[in-house]
KOLGU-21337 format. One line per 4 residues: their letters; for each residue x, y negated, z negated of N, C-alpha, C. Coordinates in nm, 3 decimals. Last residue first. Example, Ala and Ser with C-alpha at 12.3 -4.5 7.8 and 13.67 -1.06 7.14 Angstrom:
2
SA) 1.285:0.225:-0.708:1.367:0.106:-0.714:1.290:-0.003:-0.787 | 1.319:0.569:-0.780:1.230:0.450:-0.780:1.320:0.330:-0.780
end
This chain:
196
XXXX) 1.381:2.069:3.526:1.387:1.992:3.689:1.444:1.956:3.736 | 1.543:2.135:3.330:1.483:2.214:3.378:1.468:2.127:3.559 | 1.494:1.875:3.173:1.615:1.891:3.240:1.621:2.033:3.330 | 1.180:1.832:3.153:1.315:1.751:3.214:1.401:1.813:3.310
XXXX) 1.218:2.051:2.941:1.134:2.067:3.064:1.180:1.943:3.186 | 1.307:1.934:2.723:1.403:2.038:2.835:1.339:2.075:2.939 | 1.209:1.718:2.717:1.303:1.685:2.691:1.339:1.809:2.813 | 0.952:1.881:2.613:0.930:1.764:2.741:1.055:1.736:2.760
XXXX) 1.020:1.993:2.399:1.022:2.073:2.485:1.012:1.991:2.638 | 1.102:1.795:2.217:1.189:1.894:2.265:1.174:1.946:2.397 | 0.823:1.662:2.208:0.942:1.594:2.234:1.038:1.672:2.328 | 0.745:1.873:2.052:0.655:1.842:2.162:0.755:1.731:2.255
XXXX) 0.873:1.864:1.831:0.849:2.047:1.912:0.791:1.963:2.004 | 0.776:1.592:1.683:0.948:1.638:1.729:0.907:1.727:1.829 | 0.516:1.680:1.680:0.538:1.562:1.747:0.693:1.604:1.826 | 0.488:1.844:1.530:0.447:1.870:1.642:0.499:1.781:1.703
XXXX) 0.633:1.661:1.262:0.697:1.811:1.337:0.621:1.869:1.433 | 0.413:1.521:1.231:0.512:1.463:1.252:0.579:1.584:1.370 | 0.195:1.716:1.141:0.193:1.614:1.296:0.338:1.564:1.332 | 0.282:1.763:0.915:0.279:1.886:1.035:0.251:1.822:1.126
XXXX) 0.334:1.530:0.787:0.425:1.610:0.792:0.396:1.698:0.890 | 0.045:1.449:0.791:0.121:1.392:0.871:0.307:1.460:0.870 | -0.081:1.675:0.645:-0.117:1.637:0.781:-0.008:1.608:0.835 | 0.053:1.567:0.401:0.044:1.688:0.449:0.039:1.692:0.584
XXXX) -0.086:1.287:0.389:0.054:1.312:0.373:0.104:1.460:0.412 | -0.362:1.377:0.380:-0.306:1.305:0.449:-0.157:1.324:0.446 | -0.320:1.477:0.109:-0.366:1.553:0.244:-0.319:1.518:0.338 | -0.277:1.257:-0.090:-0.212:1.356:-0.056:-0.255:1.454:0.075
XXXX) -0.546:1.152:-0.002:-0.357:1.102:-0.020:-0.296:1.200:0.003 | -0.731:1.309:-0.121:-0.721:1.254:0.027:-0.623:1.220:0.076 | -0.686:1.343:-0.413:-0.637:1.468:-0.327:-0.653:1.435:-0.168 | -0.508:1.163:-0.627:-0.585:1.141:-0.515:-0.614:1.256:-0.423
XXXX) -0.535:1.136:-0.965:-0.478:1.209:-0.820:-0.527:1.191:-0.743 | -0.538:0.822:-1.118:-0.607:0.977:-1.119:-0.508:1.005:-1.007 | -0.531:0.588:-1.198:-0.426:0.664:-1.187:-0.462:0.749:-1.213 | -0.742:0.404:-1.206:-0.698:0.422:-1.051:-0.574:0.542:-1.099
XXXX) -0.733:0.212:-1.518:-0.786:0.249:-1.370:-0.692:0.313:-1.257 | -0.559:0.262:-1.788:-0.579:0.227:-1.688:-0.589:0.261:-1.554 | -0.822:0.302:-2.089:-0.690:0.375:-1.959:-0.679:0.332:-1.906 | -0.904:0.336:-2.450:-0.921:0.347:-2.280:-0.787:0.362:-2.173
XXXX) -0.801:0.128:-2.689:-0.863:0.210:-2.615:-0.869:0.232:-2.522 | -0.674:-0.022:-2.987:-0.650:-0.011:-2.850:-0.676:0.117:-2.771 | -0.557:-0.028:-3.243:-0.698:0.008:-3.219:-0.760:0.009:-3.098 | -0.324:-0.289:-3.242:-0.371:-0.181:-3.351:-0.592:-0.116:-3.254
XXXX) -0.135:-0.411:-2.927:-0.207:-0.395:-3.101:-0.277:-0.263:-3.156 | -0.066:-0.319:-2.734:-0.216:-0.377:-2.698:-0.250:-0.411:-2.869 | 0.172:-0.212:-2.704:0.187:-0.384:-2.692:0.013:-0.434:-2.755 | 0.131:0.050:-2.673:0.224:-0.003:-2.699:0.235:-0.119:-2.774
XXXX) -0.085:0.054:-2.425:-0.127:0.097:-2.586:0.011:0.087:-2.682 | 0.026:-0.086:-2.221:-0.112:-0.179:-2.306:-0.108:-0.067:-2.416 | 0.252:0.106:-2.167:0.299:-0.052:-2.255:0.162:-0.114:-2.262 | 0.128:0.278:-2.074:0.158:0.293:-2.178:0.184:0.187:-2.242
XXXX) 0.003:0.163:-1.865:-0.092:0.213:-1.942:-0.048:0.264:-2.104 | 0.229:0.066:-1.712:0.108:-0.020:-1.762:0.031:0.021:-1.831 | 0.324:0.350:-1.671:0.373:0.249:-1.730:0.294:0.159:-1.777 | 0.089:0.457:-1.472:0.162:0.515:-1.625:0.211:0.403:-1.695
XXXX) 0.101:0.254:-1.283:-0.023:0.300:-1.386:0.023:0.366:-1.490 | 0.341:0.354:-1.168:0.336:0.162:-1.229:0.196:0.190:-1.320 | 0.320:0.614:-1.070:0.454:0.555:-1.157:0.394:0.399:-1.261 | 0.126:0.590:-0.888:0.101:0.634:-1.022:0.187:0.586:-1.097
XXXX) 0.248:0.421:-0.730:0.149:0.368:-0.739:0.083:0.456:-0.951 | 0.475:0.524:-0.631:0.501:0.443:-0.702:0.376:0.391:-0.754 | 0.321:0.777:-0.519:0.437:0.755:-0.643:0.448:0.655:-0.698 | 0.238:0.615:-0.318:0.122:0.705:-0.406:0.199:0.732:-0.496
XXXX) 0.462:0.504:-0.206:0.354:0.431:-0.200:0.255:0.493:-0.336 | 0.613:0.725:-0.101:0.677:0.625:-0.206:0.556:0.574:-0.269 | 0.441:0.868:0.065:0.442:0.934:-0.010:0.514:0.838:-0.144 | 0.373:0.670:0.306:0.256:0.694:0.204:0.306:0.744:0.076
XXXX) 0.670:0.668:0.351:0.625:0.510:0.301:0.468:0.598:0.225 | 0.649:0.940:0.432:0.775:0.915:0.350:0.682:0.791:0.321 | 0.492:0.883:0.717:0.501:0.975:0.577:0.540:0.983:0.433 | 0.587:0.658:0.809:0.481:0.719:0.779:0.449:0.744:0.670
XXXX) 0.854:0.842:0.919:0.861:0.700:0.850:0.709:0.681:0.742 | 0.716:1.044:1.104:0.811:1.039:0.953:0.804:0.960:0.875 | 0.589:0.920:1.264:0.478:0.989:1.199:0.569:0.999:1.068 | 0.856:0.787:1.392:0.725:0.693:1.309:0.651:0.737:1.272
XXXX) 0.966:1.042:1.463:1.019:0.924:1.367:0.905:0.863:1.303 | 0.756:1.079:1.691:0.823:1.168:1.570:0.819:1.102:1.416 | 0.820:0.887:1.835:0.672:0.892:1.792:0.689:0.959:1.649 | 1.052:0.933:1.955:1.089:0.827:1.859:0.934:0.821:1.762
XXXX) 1.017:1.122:2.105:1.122:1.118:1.967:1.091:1.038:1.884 | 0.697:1.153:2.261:0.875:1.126:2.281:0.900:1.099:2.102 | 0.463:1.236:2.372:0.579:1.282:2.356:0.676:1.220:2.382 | 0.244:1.001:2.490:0.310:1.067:2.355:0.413:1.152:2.327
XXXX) 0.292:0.828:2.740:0.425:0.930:2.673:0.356:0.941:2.535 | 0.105:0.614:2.851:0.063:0.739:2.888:0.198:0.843:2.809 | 0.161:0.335:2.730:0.235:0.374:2.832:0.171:0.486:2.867 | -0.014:0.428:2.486:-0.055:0.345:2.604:0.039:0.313:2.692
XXXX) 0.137:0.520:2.323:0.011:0.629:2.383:-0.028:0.541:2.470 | 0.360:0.359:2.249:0.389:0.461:2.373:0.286:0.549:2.423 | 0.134:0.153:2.082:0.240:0.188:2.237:0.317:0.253:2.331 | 0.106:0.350:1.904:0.022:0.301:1.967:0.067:0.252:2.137
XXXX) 0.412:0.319:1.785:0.323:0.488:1.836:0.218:0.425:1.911 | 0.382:0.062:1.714:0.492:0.143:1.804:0.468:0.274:1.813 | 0.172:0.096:1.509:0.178:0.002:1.627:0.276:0.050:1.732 | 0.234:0.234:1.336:0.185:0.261:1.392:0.116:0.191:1.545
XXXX) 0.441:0.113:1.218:0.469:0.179:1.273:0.368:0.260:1.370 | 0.300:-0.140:1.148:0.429:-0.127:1.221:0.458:-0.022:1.267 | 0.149:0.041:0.943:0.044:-0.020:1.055:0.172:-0.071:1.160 | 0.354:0.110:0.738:0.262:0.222:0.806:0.214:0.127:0.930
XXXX) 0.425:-0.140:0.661:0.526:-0.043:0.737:0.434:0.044:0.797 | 0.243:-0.263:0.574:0.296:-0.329:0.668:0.392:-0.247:0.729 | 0.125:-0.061:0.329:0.065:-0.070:0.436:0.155:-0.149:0.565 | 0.369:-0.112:0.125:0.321:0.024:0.250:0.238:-0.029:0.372
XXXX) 0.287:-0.388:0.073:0.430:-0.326:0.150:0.448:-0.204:0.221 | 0.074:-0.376:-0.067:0.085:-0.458:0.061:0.220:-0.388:0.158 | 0.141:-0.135:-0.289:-0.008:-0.114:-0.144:0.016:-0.228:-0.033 | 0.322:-0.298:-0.381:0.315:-0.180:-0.373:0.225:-0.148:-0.246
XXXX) 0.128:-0.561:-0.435:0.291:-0.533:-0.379:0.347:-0.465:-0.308 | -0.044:-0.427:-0.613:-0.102:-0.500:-0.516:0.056:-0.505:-0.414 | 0.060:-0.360:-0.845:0.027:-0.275:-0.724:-0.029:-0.318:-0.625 | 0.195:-0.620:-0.950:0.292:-0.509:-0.888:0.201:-0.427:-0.789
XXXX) -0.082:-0.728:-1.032:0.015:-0.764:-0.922:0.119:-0.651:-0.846 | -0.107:-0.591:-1.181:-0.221:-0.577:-1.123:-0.127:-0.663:-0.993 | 0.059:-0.638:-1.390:0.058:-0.477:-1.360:-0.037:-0.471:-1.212 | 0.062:-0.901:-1.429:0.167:-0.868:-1.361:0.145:-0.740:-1.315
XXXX) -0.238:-0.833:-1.558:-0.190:-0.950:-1.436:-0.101:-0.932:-1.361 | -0.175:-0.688:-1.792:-0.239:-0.637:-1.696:-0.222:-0.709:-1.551 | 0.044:-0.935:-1.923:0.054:-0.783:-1.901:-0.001:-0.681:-1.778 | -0.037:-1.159:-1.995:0.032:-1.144:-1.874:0.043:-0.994:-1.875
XXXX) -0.164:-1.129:-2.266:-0.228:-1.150:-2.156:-0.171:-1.108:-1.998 | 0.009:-0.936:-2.525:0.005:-1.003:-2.407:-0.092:-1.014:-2.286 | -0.306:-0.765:-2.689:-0.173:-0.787:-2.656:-0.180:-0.860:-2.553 | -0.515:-0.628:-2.776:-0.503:-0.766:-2.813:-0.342:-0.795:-2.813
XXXX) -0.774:-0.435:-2.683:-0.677:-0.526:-2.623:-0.639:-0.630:-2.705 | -1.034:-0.323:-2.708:-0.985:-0.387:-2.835:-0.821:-0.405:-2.775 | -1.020:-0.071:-2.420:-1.076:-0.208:-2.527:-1.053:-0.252:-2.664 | -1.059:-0.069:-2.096:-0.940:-0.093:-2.183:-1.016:-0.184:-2.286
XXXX) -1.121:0.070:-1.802:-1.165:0.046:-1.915:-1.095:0.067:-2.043 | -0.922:-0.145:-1.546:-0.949:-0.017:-1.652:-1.038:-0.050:-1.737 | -0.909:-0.364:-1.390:-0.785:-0.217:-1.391:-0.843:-0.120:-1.482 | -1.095:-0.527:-1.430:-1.116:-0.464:-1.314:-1.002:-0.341:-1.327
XXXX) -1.042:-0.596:-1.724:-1.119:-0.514:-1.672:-1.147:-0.437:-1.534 | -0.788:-0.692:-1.648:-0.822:-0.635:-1.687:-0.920:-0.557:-1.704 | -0.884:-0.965:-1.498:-0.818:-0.888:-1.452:-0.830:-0.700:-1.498 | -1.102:-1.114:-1.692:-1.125:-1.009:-1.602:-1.061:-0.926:-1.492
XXXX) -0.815:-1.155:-1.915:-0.968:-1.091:-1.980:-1.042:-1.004:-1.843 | -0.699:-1.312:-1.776:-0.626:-1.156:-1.748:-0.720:-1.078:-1.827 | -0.888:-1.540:-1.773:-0.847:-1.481:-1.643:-0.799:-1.380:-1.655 | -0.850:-1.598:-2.007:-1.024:-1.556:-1.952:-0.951:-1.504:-1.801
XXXX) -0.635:-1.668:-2.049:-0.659:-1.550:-2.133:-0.769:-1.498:-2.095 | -0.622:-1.907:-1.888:-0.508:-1.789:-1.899:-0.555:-1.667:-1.910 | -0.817:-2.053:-2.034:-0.842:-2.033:-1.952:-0.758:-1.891:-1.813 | -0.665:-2.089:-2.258:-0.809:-1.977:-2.299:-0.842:-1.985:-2.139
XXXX) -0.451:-2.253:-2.257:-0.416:-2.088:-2.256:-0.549:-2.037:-2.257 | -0.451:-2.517:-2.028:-0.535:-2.487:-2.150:-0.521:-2.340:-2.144 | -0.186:-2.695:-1.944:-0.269:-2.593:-1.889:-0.369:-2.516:-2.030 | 0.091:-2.811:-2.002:-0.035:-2.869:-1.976:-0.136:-2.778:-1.880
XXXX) 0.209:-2.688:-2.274:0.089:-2.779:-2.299:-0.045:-2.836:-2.186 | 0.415:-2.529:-2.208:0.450:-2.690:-2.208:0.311:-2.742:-2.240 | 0.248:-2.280:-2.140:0.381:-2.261:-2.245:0.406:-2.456:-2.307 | 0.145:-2.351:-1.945:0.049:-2.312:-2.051:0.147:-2.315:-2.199
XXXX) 0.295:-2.417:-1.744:0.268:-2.506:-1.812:0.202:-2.482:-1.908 | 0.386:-2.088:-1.684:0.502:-2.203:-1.767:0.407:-2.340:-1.836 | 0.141:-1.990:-1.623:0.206:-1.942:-1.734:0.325:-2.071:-1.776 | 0.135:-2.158:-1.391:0.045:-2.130:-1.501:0.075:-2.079:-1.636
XXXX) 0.333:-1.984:-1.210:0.323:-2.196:-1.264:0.251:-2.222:-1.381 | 0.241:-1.773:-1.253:0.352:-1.823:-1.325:0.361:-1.976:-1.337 | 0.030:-1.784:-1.083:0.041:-1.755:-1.208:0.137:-1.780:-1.328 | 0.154:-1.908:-0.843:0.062:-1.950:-0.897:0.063:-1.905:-1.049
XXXX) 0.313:-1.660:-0.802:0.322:-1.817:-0.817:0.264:-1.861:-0.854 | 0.122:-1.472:-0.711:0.133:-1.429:-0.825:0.260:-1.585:-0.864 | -0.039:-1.635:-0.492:-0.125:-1.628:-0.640:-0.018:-1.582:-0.784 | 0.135:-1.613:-0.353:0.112:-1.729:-0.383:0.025:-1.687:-0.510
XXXX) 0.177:-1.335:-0.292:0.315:-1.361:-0.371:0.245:-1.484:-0.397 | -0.097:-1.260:-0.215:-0.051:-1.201:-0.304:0.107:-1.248:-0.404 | -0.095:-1.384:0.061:-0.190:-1.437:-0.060:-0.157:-1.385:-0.199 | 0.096:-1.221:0.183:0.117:-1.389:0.128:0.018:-1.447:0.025
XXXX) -0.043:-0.998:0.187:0.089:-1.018:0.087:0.123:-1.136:0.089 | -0.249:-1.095:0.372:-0.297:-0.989:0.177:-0.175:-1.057:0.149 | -0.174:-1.133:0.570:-0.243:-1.247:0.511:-0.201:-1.214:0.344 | -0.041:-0.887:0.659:0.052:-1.038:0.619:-0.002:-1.114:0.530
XXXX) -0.270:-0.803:0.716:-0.190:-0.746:0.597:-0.091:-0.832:0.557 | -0.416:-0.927:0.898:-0.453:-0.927:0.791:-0.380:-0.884:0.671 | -0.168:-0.853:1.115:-0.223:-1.007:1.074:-0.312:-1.029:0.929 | -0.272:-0.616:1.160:-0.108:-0.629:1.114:-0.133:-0.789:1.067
XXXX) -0.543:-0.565:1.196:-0.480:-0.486:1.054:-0.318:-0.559:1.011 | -0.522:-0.663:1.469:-0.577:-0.700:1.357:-0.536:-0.664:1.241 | -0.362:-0.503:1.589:-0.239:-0.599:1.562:-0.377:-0.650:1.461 | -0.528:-0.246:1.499:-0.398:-0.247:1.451:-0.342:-0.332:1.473
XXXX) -0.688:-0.323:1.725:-0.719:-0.308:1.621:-0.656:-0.322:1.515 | -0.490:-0.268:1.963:-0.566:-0.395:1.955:-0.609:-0.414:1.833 | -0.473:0.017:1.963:-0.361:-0.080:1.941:-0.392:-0.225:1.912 | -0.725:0.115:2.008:-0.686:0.119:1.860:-0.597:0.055:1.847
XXXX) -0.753:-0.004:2.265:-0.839:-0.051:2.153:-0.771:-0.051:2.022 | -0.531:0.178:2.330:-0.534:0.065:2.405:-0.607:-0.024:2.249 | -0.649:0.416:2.318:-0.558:0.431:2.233:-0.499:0.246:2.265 | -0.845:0.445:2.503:-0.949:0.451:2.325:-0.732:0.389:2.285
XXXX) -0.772:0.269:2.758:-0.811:0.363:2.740:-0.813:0.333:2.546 | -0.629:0.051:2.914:-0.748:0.075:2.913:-0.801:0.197:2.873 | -0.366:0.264:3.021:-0.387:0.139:2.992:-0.543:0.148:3.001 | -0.312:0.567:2.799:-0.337:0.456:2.899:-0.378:0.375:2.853
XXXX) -0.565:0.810:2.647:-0.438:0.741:2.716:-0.419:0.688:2.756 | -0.828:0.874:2.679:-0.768:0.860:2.552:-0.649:0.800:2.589 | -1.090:0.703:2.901:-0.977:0.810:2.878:-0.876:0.785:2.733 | -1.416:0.731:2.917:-1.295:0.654:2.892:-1.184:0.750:2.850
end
């Protein structure tokens, strides 16, 4: 089977990727209804008609899933909203990365990887992983400082996931020197063109 073309591995992976693009919609709609949801919750919990221990059992195992964090005895909504934001964060990259990689997918199945615009979208890419892993530590710092801040007296532990990633980052590397083969590979099909 040929890598190019119609009917070929880059055909599949485009096929794959409108899966990925449908499921990622799903994530971030499920993601703004729940975090609605929460707030509906939060207001009637405020008006009486929502029982708060059921509130408090819910950002009880939010929380844990973000970190090992203990003797917590600050705002409930805290970890919830923190656990939301990165969920946000990761939905919104991903719908740009897999968009864009959908329109690269398509010109490998016309048979043109070389062209400009492929460039662009290894850029685009790039730049969205690199906001993405920033903003991703950025919002763990923060959340981690405002639970030992807010968390009361005797408040332990960290919140999850804001280590370094050294695969992330690689990736992001990569795709900077792919990107710029991409452009040099453009160019030269460009003047090889005009050459003819």
């Amino acid at each position: 089977m040929q890598a190019l073309g119609k009917h070929s591995i880059a055909s599949i992976v485009r096929g794959g990727l409108g899966v990925a693009w449908i499921a990622s919609w799903l994530f971030a709609a499920a993601t703004v209804l729940a975090l609605l949801g929460y707030v509906i919750a939060l207001i009637m919990s405020a008006v009486g008609g929502v029982d708060p221990q059921w509130l408090h059992d819910m950002s009880q195992q939010i929380r844990l899933r973000n970190g090992s964090i203990e003797n917590y005895n600050g705002p409930g909504w805290l970890p919830v909203f923190g656990t939301f934001a990165l969920a946000g964060v990761g939905a919104g990259g991903a719908l740009v990365v897999i968009w864009r990689l959908r329109k690269m997918f398509d010109n490998f199945r016309s048979g043109e990887p070389f062209r400009r615009e492929n460039a662009d979208h290894l850029r685009v890419i790039w730049i969205t992983m690199l906001i993405v892993e920033i903003s991703r530590l950025a919002l763990l710092a923060l959340l981690g400082l405002l639970i030992r801040i807010l968390g009361g007296p005797g408040v332990t532990g960290h919140s999850g996931g804001g280590e370094f990633n050294l695969m992330t980052w690689a990736s992001i590397l990569i795709l900077i020197v792919l990107s710029e083969i991409f452009r040099e590979g453009a160019r030269l099909k460009e003047e090889q063109e005009l050459t003819i």
